[in-house]
Residue frames as qw, qx, qy, qz and C-alpha x, y, z in Angstrom:
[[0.243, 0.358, 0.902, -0.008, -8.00, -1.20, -4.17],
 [0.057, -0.335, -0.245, -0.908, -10.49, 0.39, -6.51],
 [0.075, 0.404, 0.615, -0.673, -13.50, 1.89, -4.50],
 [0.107, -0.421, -0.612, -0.661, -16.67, 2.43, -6.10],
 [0.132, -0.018, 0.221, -0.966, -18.52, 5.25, -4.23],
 [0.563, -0.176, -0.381, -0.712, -22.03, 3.94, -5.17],
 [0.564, -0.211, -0.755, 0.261, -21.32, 1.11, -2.62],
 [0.462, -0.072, -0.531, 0.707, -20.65, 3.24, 0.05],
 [0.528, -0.667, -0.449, -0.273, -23.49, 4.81, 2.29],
 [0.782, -0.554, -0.240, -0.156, -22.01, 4.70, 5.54],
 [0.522, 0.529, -0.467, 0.479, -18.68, 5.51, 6.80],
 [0.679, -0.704, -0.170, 0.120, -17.57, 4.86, 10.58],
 [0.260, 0.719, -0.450, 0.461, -14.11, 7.28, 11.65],
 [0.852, -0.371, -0.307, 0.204, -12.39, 5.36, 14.20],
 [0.014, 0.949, -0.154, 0.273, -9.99, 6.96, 16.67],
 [0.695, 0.412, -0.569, 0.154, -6.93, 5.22, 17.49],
 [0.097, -0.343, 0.539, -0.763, -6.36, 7.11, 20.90],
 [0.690, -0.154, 0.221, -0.672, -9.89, 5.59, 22.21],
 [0.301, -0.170, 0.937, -0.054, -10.46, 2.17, 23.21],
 [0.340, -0.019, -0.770, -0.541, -12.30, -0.21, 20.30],
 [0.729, -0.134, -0.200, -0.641, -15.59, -1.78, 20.71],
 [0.539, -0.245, 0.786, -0.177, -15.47, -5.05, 22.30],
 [0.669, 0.421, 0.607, 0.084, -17.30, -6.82, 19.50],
 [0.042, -0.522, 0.316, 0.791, -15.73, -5.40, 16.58],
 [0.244, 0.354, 0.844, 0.321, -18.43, -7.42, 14.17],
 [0.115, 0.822, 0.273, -0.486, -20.71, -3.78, 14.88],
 [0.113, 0.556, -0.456, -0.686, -18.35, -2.74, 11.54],
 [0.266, 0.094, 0.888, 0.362, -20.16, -5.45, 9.45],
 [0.129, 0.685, 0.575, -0.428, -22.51, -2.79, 9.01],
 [0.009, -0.755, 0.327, 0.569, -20.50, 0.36, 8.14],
 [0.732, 0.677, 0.070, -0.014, -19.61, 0.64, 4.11],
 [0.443, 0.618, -0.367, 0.535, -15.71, 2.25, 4.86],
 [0.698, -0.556, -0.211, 0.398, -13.21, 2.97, 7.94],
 [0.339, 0.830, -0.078, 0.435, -11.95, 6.15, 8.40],
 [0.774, -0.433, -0.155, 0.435, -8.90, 5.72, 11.12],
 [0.493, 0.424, 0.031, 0.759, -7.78, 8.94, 12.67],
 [0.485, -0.865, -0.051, 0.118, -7.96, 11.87, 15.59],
 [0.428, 0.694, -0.262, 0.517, -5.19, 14.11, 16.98],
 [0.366, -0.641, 0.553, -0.386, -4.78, 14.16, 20.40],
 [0.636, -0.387, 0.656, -0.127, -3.05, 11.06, 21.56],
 [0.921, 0.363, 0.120, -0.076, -2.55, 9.16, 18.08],
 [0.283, -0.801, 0.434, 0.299, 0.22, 7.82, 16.99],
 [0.415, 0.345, -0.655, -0.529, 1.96, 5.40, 14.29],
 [0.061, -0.038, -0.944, 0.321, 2.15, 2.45, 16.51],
 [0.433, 0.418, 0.695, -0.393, -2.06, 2.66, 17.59],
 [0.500, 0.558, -0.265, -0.607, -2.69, 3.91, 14.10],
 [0.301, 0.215, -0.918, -0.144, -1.19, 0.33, 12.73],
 [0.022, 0.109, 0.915, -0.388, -2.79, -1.55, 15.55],
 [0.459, 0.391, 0.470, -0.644, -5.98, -0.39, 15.25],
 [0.487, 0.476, -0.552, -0.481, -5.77, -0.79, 10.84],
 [0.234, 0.343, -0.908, -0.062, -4.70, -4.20, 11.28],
 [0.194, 0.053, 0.921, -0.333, -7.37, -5.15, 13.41],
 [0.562, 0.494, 0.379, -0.544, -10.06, -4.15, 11.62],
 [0.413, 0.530, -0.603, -0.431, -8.56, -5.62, 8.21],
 [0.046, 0.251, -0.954, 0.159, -7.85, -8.87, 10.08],
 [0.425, 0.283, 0.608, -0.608, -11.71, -8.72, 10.78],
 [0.676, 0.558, 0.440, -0.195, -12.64, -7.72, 7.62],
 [0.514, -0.053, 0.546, 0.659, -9.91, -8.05, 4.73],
 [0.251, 0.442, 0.651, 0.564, -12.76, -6.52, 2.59],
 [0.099, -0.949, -0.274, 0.118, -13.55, -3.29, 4.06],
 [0.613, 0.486, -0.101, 0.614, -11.82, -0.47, 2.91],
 [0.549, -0.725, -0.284, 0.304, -10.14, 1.52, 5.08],
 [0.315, 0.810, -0.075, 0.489, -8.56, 5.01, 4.82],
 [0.447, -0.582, -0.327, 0.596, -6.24, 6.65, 7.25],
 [0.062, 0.928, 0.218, 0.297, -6.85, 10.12, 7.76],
 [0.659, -0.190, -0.414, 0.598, -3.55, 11.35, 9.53],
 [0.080, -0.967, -0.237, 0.039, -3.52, 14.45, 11.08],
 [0.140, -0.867, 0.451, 0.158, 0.07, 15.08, 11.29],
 [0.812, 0.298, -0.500, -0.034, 2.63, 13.03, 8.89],
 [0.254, -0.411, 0.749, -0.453, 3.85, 11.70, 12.24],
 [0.650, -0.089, 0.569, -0.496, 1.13, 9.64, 12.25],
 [0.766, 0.588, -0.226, -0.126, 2.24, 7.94, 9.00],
 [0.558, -0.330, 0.745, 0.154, 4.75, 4.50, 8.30],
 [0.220, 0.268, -0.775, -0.528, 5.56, 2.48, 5.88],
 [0.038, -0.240, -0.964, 0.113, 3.43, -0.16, 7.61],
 [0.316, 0.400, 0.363, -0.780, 0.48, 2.38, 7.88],
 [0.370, 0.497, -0.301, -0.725, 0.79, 2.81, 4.41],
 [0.127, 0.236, -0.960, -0.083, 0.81, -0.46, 3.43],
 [0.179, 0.264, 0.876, -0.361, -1.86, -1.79, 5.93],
 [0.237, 0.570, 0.325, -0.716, -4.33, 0.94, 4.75],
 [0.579, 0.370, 0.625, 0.370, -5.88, 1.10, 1.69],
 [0.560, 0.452, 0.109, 0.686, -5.34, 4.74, 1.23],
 [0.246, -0.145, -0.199, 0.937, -4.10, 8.37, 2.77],
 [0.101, 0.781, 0.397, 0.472, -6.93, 10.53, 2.92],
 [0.349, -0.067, -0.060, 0.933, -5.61, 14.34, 3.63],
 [0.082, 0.853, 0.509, -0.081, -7.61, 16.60, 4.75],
 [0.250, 0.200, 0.158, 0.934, -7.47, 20.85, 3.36],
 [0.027, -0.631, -0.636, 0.442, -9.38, 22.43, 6.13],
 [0.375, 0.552, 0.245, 0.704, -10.81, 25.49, 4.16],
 [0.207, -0.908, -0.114, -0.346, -11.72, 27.43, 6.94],
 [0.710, -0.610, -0.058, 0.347, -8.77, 26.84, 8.96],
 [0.043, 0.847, -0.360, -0.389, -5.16, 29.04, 8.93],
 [0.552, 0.675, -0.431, -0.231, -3.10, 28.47, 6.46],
 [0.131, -0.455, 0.880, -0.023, -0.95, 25.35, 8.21],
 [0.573, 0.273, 0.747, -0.197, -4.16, 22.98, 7.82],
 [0.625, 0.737, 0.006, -0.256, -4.51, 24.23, 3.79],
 [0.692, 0.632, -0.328, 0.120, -1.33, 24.86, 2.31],
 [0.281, -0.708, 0.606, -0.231, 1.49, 24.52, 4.81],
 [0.552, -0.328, 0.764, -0.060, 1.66, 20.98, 5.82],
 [0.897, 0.292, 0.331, -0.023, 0.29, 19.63, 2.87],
 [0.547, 0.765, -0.339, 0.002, 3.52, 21.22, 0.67],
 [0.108, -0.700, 0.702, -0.074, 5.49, 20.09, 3.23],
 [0.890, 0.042, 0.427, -0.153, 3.86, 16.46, 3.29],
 [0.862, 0.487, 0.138, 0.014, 4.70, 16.21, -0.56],
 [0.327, 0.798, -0.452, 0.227, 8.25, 17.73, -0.38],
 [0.468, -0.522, 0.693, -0.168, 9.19, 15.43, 2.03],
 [0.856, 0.307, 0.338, -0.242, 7.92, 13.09, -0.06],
 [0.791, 0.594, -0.035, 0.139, 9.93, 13.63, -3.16],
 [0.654, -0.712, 0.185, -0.176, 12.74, 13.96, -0.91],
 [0.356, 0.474, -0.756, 0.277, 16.56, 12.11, -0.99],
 [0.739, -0.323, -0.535, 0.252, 16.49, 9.13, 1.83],
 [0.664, -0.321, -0.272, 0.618, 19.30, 10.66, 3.50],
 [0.039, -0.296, -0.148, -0.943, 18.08, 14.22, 3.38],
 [0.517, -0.383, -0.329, -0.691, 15.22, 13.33, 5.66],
 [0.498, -0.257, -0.763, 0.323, 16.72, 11.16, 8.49],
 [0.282, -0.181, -0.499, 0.799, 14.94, 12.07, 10.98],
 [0.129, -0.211, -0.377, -0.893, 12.18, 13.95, 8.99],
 [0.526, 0.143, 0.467, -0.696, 8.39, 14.15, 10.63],
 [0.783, 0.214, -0.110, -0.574, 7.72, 11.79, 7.73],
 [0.509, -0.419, 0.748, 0.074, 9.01, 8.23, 8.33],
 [0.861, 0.317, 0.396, -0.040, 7.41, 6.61, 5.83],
 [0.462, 0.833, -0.214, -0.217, 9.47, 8.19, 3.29],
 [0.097, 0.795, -0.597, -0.046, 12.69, 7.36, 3.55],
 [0.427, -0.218, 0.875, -0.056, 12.09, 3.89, 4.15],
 [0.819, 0.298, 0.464, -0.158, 9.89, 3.48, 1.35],
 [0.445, 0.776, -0.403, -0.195, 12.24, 5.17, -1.07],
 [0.456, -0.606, 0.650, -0.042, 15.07, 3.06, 0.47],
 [0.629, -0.102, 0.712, -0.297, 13.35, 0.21, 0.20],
 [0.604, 0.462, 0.618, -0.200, 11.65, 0.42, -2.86],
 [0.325, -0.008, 0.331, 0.886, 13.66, 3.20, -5.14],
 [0.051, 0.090, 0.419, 0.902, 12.10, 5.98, -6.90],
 [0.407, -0.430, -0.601, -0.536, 8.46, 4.57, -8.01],
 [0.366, -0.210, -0.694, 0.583, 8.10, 4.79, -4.02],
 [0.166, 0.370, 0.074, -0.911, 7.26, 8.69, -4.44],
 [0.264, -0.064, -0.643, -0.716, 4.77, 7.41, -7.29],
 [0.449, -0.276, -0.846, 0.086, 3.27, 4.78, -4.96],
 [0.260, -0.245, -0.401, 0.844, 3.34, 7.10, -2.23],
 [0.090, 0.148, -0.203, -0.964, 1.46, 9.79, -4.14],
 [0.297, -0.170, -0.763, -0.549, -0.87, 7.42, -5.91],
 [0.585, -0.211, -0.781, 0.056, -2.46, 6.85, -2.58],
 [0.118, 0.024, -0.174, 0.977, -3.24, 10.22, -1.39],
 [0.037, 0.534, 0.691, 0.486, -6.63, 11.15, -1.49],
 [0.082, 0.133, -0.138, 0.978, -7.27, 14.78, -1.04],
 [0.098, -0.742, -0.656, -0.099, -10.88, 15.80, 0.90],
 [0.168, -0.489, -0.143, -0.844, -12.16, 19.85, 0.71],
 [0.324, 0.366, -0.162, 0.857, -13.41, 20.89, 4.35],
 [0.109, -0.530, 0.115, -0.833, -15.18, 22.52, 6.29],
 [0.460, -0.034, -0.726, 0.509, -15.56, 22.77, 9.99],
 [0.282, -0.574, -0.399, -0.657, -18.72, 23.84, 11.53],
 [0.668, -0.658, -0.342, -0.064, -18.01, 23.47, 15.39],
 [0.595, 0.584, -0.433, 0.344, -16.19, 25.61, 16.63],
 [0.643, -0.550, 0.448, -0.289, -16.17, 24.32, 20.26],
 [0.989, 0.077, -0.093, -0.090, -14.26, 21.22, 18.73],
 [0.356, -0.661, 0.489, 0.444, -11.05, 20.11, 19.00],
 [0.596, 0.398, 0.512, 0.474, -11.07, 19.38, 15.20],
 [0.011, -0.976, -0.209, -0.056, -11.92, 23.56, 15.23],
 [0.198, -0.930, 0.307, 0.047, -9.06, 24.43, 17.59],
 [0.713, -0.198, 0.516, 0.431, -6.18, 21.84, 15.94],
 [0.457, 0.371, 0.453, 0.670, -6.99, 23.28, 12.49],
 [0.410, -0.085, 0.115, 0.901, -7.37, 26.93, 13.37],
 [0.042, -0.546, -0.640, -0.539, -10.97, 27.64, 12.67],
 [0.117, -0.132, -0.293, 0.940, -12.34, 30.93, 13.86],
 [0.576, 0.238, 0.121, -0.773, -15.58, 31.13, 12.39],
 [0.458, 0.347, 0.705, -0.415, -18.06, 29.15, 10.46],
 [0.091, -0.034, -0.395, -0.913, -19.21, 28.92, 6.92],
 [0.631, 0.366, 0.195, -0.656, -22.78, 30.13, 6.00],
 [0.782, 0.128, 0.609, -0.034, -24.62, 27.61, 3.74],
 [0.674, 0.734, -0.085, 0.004, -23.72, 29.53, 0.55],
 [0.147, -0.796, 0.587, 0.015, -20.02, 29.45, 1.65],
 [0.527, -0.319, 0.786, 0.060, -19.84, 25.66, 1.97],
 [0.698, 0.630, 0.340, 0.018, -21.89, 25.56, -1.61],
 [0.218, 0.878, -0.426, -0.021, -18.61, 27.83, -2.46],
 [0.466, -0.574, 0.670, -0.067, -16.63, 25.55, -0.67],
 [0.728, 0.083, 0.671, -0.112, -18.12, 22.69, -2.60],
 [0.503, 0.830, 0.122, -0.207, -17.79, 24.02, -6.04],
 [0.047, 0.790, -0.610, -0.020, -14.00, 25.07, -5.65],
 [0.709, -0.300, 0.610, -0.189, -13.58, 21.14, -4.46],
 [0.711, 0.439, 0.534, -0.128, -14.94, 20.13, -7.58],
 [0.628, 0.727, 0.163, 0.224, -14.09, 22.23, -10.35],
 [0.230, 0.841, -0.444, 0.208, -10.97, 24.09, -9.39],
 [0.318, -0.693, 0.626, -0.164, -9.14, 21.64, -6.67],
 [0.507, 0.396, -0.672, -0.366, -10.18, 18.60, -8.04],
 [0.204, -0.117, 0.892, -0.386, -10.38, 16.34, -4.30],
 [0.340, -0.132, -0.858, -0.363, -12.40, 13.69, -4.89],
 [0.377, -0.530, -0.715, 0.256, -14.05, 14.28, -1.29],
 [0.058, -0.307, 0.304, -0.900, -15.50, 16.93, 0.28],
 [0.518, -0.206, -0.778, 0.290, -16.33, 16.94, 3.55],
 [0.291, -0.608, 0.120, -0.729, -18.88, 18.99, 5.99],
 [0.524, -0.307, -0.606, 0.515, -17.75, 18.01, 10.10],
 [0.417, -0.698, -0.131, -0.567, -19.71, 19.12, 12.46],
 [0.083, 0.232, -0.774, 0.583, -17.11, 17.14, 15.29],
 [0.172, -0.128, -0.898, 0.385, -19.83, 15.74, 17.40],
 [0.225, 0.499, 0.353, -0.759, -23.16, 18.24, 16.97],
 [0.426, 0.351, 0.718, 0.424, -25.50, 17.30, 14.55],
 [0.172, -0.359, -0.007, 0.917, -26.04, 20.15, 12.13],
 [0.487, 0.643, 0.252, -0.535, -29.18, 19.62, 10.21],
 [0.687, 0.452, 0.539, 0.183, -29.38, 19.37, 6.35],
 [0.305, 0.914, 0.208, -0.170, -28.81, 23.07, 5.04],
 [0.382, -0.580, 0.618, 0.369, -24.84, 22.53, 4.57],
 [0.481, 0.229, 0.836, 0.132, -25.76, 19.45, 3.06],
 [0.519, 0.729, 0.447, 0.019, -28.32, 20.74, 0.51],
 [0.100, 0.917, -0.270, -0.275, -26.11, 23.75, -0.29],
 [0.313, -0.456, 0.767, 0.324, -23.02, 21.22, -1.23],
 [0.627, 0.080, 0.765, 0.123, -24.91, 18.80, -2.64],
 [0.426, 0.851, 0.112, -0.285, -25.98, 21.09, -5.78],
 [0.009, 0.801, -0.541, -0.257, -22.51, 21.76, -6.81],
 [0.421, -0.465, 0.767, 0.136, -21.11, 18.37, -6.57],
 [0.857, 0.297, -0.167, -0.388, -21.63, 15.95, -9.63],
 [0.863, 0.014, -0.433, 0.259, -17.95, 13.14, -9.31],
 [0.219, 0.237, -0.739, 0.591, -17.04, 14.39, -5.88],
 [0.493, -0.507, -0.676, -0.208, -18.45, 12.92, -3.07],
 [0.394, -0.636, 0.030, -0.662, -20.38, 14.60, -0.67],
 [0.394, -0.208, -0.729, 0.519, -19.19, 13.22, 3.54],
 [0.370, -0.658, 0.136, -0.641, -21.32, 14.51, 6.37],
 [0.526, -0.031, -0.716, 0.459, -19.91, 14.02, 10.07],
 [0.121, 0.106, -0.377, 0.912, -21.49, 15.04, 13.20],
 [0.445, -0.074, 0.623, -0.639, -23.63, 14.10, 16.07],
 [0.697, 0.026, -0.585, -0.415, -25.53, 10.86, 13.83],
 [0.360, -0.220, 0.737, -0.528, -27.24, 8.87, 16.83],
 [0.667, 0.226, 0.585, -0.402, -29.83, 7.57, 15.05],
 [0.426, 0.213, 0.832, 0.285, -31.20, 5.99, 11.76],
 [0.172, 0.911, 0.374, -0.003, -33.40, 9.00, 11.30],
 [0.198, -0.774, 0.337, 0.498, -30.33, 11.36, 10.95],
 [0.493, -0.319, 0.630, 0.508, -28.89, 9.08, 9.06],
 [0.314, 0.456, 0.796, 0.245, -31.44, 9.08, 6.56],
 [0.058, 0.909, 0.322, -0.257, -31.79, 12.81, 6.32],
 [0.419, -0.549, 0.504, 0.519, -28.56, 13.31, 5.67],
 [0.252, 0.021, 0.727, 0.638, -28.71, 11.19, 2.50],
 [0.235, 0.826, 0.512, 0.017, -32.27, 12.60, 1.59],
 [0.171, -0.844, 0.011, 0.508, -30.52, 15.70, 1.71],
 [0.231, 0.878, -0.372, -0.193, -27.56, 15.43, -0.69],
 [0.243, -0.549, 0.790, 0.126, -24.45, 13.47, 0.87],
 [0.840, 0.170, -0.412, -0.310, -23.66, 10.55, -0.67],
 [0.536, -0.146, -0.706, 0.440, -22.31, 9.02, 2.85],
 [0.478, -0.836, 0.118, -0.242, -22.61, 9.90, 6.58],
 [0.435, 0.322, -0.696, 0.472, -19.66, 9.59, 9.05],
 [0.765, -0.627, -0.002, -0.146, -20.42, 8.21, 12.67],
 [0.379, 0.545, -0.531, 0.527, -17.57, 8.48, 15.12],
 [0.220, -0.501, 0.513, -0.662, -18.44, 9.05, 18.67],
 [0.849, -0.101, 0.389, -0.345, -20.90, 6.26, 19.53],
 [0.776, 0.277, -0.559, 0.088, -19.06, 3.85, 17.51],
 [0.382, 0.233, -0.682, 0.578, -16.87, 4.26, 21.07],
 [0.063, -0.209, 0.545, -0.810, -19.12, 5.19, 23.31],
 [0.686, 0.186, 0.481, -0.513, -22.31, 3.66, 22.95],
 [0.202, -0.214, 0.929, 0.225, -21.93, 0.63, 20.71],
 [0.192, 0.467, 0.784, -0.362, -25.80, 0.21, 20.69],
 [0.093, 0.858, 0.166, -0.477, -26.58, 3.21, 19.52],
 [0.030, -0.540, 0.553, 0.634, -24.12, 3.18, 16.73],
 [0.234, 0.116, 0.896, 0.358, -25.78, 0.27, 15.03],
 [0.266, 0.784, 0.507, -0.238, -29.39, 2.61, 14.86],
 [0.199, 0.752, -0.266, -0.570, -27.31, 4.82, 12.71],
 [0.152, -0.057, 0.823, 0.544, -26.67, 2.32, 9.66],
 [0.641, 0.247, -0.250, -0.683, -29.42, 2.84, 6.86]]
């Protein structure tokens, strides 16, 4: 679906592994769905958790964000409206280049060269579909730039991060995003600890068609609004979406 960024304010990351809101109408707020987490996700709550929030609202887009192509199907792919892949710059080298070469070599792949591969979707969509599969497949990537600013998270210790960038780093970070890597996103996660604006202003300088995500600790309406005073052209809210239901709706502008 196309996705016009000027819409889109507000982003809620859902975690598959965690149990959903009871009222799931709290997302008639939110602008996007970003479905994804690493500990305890899989394809099977990844689907289940897509589907239900399509089935709610057909017209929200929704991204999965997989950490590991494990957590990828044909039916993910399908349900979702598209793959966003993260390229952790401060993490080691398996969250940058590693998994993402392997992602696409599995990708362009032979069926029967892959039974069995950490990427199911493939082979069943080639199968299924021939060739244009890997086109389809590809088309529906969307690459986001980085950085990871907590490093007591477990977003920190899954991708490898050892330190912090300073605000002129992530204005590096944000630059390279843009003009040399091309990802349409870049992304400053803070994992649950809200980190203030100076990230933010540093990125937001650089950035002119990629958009600017901030994630981490947004509790309130006043955050949320600082944020975009700042720079971003979205926030992400995650935790209190699950845990305090209330509290997530004071974060929508």
């Amino acid at each position: 679906m196309p996705l016009d960024w000027r819409d889109i304010s507000h982003v809620t990351k859902v975690d598959p592994a965690e149990e959903l809101p009871r009222d799931l109408d709290i997302l008639g707020g939110t602008d996007l769905v970003i479905v994804g987490g690493s500990d305890g996700v899989t394809q099977e709550n990844s689907l289940d958790v897509i589907r239900r929030i399509k089935s709610r609202f057909p017209e929200l887009p929704v991204f999965q964000e997989p950490y590991s192509s494990s957590h990828v199907s044909t039916a993910t792919v399908d349900a979702s409206d598209y793959l966003a892949v993260p390229a952790v710059y401060n993490g080691d080298r398996e969250n940058f280049v590693t998994k993402h070469v392997e992602f696409f070599t599995e990708i362009g792949t032979k069926p029967e060269e892959i039974v069995g591969s950490g990427v199911p979707v493939v082979g069943e969509l080639i199968a299924s579909r021939g060739r244009e599969a890997v086109a389809e497949v590809s088309e529906n990537v969307v690459g986001e730039g980085y950085v990871i600013q907590n490093l007591d998270s477990k977003a920190a210790a899954v991708s490898g991060v050892e330190r912090t960038y300073s605000p002129d780093e992530v204005a590096g970070a944000a630059l390279a995003t843009e003009s040399f890597y091309g990802f349409p996103i870049f992304y400053i996660e803070y994992s649950g600890t809200y980190g203030g604006t100076a990230d933010v202003e540093a990125a937001a300088q650089y950035l002119d068609e990629t958009v600017l995500l901030y994630g981490g600790g947004i509790t309130s309406q006043r955050q949320t609004e600082e944020i975009l005073d700042a720079g971003a052209d979205a926030v992400v809210v995650g935790d209190c979406f699950h845990d305090d239901p209330e509290r997530f709706r004071d974060t929508l502008p």
